[in-house]
C-alpha positions as CSV (number, residue, x, y, z in Angstrom):
1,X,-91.8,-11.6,-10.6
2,X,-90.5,-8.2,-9.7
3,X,-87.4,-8.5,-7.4
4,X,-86.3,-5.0,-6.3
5,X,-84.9,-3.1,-2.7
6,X,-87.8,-1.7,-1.5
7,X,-87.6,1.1,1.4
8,X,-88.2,-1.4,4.0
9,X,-86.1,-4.2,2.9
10,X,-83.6,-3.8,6.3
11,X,-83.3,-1.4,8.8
12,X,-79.5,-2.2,8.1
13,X,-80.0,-0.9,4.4
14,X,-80.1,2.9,5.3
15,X,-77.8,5.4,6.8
16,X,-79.1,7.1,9.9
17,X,-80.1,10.6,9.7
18,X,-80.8,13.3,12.7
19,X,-84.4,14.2,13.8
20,X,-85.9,17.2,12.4
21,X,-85.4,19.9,15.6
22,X,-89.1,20.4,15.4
23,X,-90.5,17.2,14.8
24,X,-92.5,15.7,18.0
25,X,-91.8,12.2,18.7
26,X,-94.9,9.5,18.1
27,X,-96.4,7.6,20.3
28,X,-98.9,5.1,20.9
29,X,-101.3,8.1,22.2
30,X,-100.8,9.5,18.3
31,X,-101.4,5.7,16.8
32,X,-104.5,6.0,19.1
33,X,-105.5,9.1,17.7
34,X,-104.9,8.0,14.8
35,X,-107.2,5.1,14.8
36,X,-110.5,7.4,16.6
37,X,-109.7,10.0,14.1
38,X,-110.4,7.4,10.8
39,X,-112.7,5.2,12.7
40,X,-110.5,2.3,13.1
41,X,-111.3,-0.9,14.7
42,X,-107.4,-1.9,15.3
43,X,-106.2,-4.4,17.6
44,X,-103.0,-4.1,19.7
45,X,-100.3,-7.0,19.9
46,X,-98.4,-8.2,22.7
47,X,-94.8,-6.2,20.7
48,X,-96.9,-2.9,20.5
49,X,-98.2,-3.2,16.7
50,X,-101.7,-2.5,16.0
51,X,-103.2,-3.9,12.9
52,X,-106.3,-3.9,11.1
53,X,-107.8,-7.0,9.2
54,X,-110.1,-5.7,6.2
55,X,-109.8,-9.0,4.5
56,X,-107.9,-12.5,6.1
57,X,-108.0,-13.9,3.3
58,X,-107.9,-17.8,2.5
59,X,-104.5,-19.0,1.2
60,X,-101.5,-20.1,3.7
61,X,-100.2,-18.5,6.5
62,X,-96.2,-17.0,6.3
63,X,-93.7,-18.1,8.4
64,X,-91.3,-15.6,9.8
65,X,-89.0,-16.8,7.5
66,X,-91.1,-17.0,4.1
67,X,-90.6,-15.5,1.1
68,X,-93.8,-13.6,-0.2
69,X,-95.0,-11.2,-2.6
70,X,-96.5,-8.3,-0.9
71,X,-98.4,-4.8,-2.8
72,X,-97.8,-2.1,-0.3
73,X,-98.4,1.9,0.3
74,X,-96.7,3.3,3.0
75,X,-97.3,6.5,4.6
76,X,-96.8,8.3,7.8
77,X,-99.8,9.2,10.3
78,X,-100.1,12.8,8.1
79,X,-101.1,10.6,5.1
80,X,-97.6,11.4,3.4
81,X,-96.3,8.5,1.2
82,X,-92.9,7.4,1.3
83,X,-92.9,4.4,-0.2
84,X,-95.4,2.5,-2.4
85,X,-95.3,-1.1,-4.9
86,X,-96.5,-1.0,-8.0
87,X,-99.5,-3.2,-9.1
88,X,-97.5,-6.8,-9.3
89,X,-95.8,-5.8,-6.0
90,X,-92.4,-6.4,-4.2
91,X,-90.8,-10.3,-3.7
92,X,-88.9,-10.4,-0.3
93,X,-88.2,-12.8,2.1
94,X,-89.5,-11.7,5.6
95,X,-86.7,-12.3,7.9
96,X,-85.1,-9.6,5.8
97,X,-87.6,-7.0,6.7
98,X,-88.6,-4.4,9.9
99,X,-90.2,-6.5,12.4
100,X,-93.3,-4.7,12.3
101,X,-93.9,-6.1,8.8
102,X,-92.4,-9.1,9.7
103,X,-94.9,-9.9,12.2
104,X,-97.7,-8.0,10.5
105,X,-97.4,-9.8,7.5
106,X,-98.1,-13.3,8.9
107,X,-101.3,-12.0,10.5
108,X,-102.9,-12.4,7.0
109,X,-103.2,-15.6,4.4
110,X,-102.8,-15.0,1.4
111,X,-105.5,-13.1,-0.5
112,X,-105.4,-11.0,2.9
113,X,-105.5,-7.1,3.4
114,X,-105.3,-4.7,6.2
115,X,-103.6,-2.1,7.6
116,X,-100.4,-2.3,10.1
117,X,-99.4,0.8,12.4
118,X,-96.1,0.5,13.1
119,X,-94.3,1.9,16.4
120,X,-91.3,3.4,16.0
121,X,-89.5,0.3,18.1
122,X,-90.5,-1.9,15.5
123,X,-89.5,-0.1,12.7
124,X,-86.5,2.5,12.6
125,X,-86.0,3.4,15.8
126,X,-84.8,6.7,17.4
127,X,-82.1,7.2,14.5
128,X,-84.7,7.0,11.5
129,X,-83.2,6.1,7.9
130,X,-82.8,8.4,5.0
131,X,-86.4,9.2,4.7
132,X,-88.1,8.3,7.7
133,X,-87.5,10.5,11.0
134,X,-86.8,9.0,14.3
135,X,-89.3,8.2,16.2
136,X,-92.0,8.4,13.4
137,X,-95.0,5.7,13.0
138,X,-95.1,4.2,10.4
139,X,-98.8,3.2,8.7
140,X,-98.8,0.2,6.0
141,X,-101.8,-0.5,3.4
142,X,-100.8,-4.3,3.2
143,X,-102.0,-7.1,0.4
144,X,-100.8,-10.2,1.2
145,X,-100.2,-11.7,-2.9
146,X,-98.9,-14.8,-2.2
147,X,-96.4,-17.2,-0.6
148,X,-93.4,-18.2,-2.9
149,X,-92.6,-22.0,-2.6
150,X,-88.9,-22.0,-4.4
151,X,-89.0,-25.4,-4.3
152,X,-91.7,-26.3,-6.6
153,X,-91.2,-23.5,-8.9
154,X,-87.6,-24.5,-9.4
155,X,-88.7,-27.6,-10.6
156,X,-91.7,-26.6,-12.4
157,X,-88.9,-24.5,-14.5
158,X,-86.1,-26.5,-14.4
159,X,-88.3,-29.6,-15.8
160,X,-90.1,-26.7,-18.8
161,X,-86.4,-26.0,-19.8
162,X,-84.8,-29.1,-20.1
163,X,-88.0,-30.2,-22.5
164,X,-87.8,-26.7,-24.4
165,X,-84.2,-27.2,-25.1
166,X,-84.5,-31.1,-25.9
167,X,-81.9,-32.6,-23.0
168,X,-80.9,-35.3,-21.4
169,X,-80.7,-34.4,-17.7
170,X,-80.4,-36.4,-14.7
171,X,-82.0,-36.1,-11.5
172,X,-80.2,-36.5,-7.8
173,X,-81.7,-37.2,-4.9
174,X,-80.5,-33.4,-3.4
175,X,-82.6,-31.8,-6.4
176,X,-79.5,-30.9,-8.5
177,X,-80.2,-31.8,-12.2
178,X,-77.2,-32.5,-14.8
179,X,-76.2,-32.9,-17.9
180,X,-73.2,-35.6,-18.9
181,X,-71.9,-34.5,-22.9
182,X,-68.8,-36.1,-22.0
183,X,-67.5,-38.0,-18.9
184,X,-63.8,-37.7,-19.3
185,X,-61.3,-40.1,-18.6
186,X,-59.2,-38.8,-16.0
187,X,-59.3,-38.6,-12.2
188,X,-63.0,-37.8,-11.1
189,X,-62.9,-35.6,-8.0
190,X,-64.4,-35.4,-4.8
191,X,-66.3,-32.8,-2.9
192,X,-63.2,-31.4,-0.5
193,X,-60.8,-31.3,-4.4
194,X,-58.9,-28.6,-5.4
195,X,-60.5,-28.6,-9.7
196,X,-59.8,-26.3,-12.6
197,X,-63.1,-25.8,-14.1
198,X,-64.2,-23.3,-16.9
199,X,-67.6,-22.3,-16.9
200,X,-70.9,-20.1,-18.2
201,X,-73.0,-19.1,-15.7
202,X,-76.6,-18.3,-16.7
203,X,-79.9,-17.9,-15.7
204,X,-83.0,-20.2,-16.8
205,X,-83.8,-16.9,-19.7
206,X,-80.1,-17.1,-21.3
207,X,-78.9,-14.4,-19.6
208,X,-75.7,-14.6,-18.6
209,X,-74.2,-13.4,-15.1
210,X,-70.7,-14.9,-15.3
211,X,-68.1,-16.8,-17.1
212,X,-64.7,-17.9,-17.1
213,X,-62.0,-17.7,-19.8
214,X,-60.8,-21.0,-21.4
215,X,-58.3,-21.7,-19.2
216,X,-60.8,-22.1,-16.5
217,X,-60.3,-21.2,-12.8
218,X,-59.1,-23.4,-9.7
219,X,-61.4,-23.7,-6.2
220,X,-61.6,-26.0,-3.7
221,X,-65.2,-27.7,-4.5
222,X,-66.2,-27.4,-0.5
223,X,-65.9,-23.6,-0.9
224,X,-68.6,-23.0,-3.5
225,X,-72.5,-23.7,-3.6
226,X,-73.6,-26.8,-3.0
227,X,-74.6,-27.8,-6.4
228,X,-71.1,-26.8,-7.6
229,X,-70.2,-29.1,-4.6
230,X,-71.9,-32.2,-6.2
231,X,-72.2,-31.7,-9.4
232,X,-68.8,-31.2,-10.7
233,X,-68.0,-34.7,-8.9
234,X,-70.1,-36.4,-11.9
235,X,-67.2,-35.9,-14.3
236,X,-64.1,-36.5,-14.4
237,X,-61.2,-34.9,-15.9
238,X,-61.8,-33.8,-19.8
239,X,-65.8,-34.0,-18.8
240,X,-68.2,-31.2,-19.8
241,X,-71.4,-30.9,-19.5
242,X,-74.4,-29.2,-17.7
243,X,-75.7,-28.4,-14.6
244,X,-79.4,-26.9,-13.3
245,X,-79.0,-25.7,-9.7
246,X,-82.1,-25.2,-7.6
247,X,-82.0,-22.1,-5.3
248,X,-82.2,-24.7,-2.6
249,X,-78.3,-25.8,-3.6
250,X,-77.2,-22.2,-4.8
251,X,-78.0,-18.8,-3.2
252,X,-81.3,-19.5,-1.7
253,X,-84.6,-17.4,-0.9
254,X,-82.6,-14.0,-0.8
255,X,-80.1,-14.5,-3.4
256,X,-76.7,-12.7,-3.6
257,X,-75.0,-10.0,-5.3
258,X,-76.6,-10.0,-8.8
259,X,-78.3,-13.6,-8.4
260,X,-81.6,-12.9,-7.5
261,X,-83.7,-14.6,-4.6
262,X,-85.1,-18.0,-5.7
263,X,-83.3,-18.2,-8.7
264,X,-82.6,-21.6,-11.1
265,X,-78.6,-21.1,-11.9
266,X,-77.3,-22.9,-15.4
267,X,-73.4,-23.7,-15.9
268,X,-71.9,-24.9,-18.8
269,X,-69.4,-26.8,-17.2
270,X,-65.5,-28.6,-18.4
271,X,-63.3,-30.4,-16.0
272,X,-59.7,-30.0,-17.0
273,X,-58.2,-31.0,-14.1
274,X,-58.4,-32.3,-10.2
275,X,-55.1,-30.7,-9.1
């Protein structure tokens, strides 16, 4: 799955730029002609976007706070492209997005297509972003790919992994899997303690996105992610071992920094001390 910043991520993700001193702003009496002029059958929602229903299609519905995968071309009422996904499309979670696509996108199930015309108001307002004017229209080709359950597919992988590398993992009742090479014998910690832990942080393909040195470093346990939260409390001091964090435990549907959106986390975990 492709997981990139696409141009209409987040209004929040561009700096504004000042309107073109001859560019006319758009209304709805342009997204009207727009319509008559490619013999559109559109229809008008209560916020002001018009959309166009080629196909519904018959998976599930989003939710306004889904995560989907979506193929896109956008383009302004000129037919100029701005913006376009490439054949396996863009991953994003829609509460992330321009509330035009945000509320276009749940009009379809998935397998669904259409077309969205976007008021200015619902897109970038007056101010524009780095490539789109103020008070421009904004016109989506929209496929509707599919909804991402996170859930299942973390334990879809997390359950393929543990068999392709031969371990021993436990299950908790939050979703958290672990791996116990050694308990320790010292003072097992609970989830408000101050540990020492050194750690390899790595995704479910090997690659890792960080690590400690050997001395480890010291946190309070209720100021990290929740499966950092529970799962060191399974050792105790001098333990090592393994944990598989769900998205669900770690950095959820939109991810942060260089942890992508949905993403199964793997630590390499030792204990040396609950201080």
């Amino acid at each position: 799955m492709k997981l990139y910043l696409s141009l209409f991520f987040s209004i929040f993700l561009f700096v504004s730029c000042s309107n073109d001193a001859d560019f006319e702003p758009e209304t709805e009496a342009d997204i009207l002609q727009y319509l008559e002029n490619n013999n559109l059958n559109a229809t008008k929602t209560s916020s002001g976007l018009y959309y166009v229903i080629n196909n519904e299609g018959t998976g599930a519905r989003p939710t306004s706070d889904s995560f989907v995968t979506v193929d896109f071309k956008g383009y302004f009422l000129d037919g100029t492209v701005f913006d376009q996904s490439d054949s396996i499309g863009v991953s994003f979670g829609l509460n992330l997005i321009i509330e035009g696509l945000k509320e276009g996108i749940q009009l379809f199930k998935e397998g669904g297509d259409g077309i969205l015309l976007i008021p200015s108001n619902l897109a970038y307002g007056s101010a524009g972003s780095a490539v789109i004017p103020g008070d421009t229209v904004l016109v989506f080709d929209i496929k509707l790919i599919k909804i991402i359950d996170y859930d299942a597919q973390n334990e879809a992988d997390i359950l393929h992994y543990i068999e392709d590398n031969n371990l021993e993992a436990q299950k908790s009742d939050s979703g958290l899997y672990y791996v116990i090479n050694e308990e320790g014998t010292g003072t097992t910690p609970t989830s408000n303690s101050n540990v020492t832990v050194a750690y390899k942080g790595y995704f479910l393909d090997g690659t890792v996105f960080d690590e400690s040195d050997g001395n480890g470093i010291s946190f309070g346990l209720n100021q990290v992610i929740l499966g950092w939260q529970e799962g060191i409390t399974y050792f105790k001091e001098g333990g090592e071992g393994v944990l598989l964090i769900p998205s669900s435990l770690a950095y959820g549907n939109n991810g942060s920094g260089p942890i992508p959106g949905g993403a199964v986390l793997v630590f390499d975990v030792k204990l040396i001390s609950v201080n």
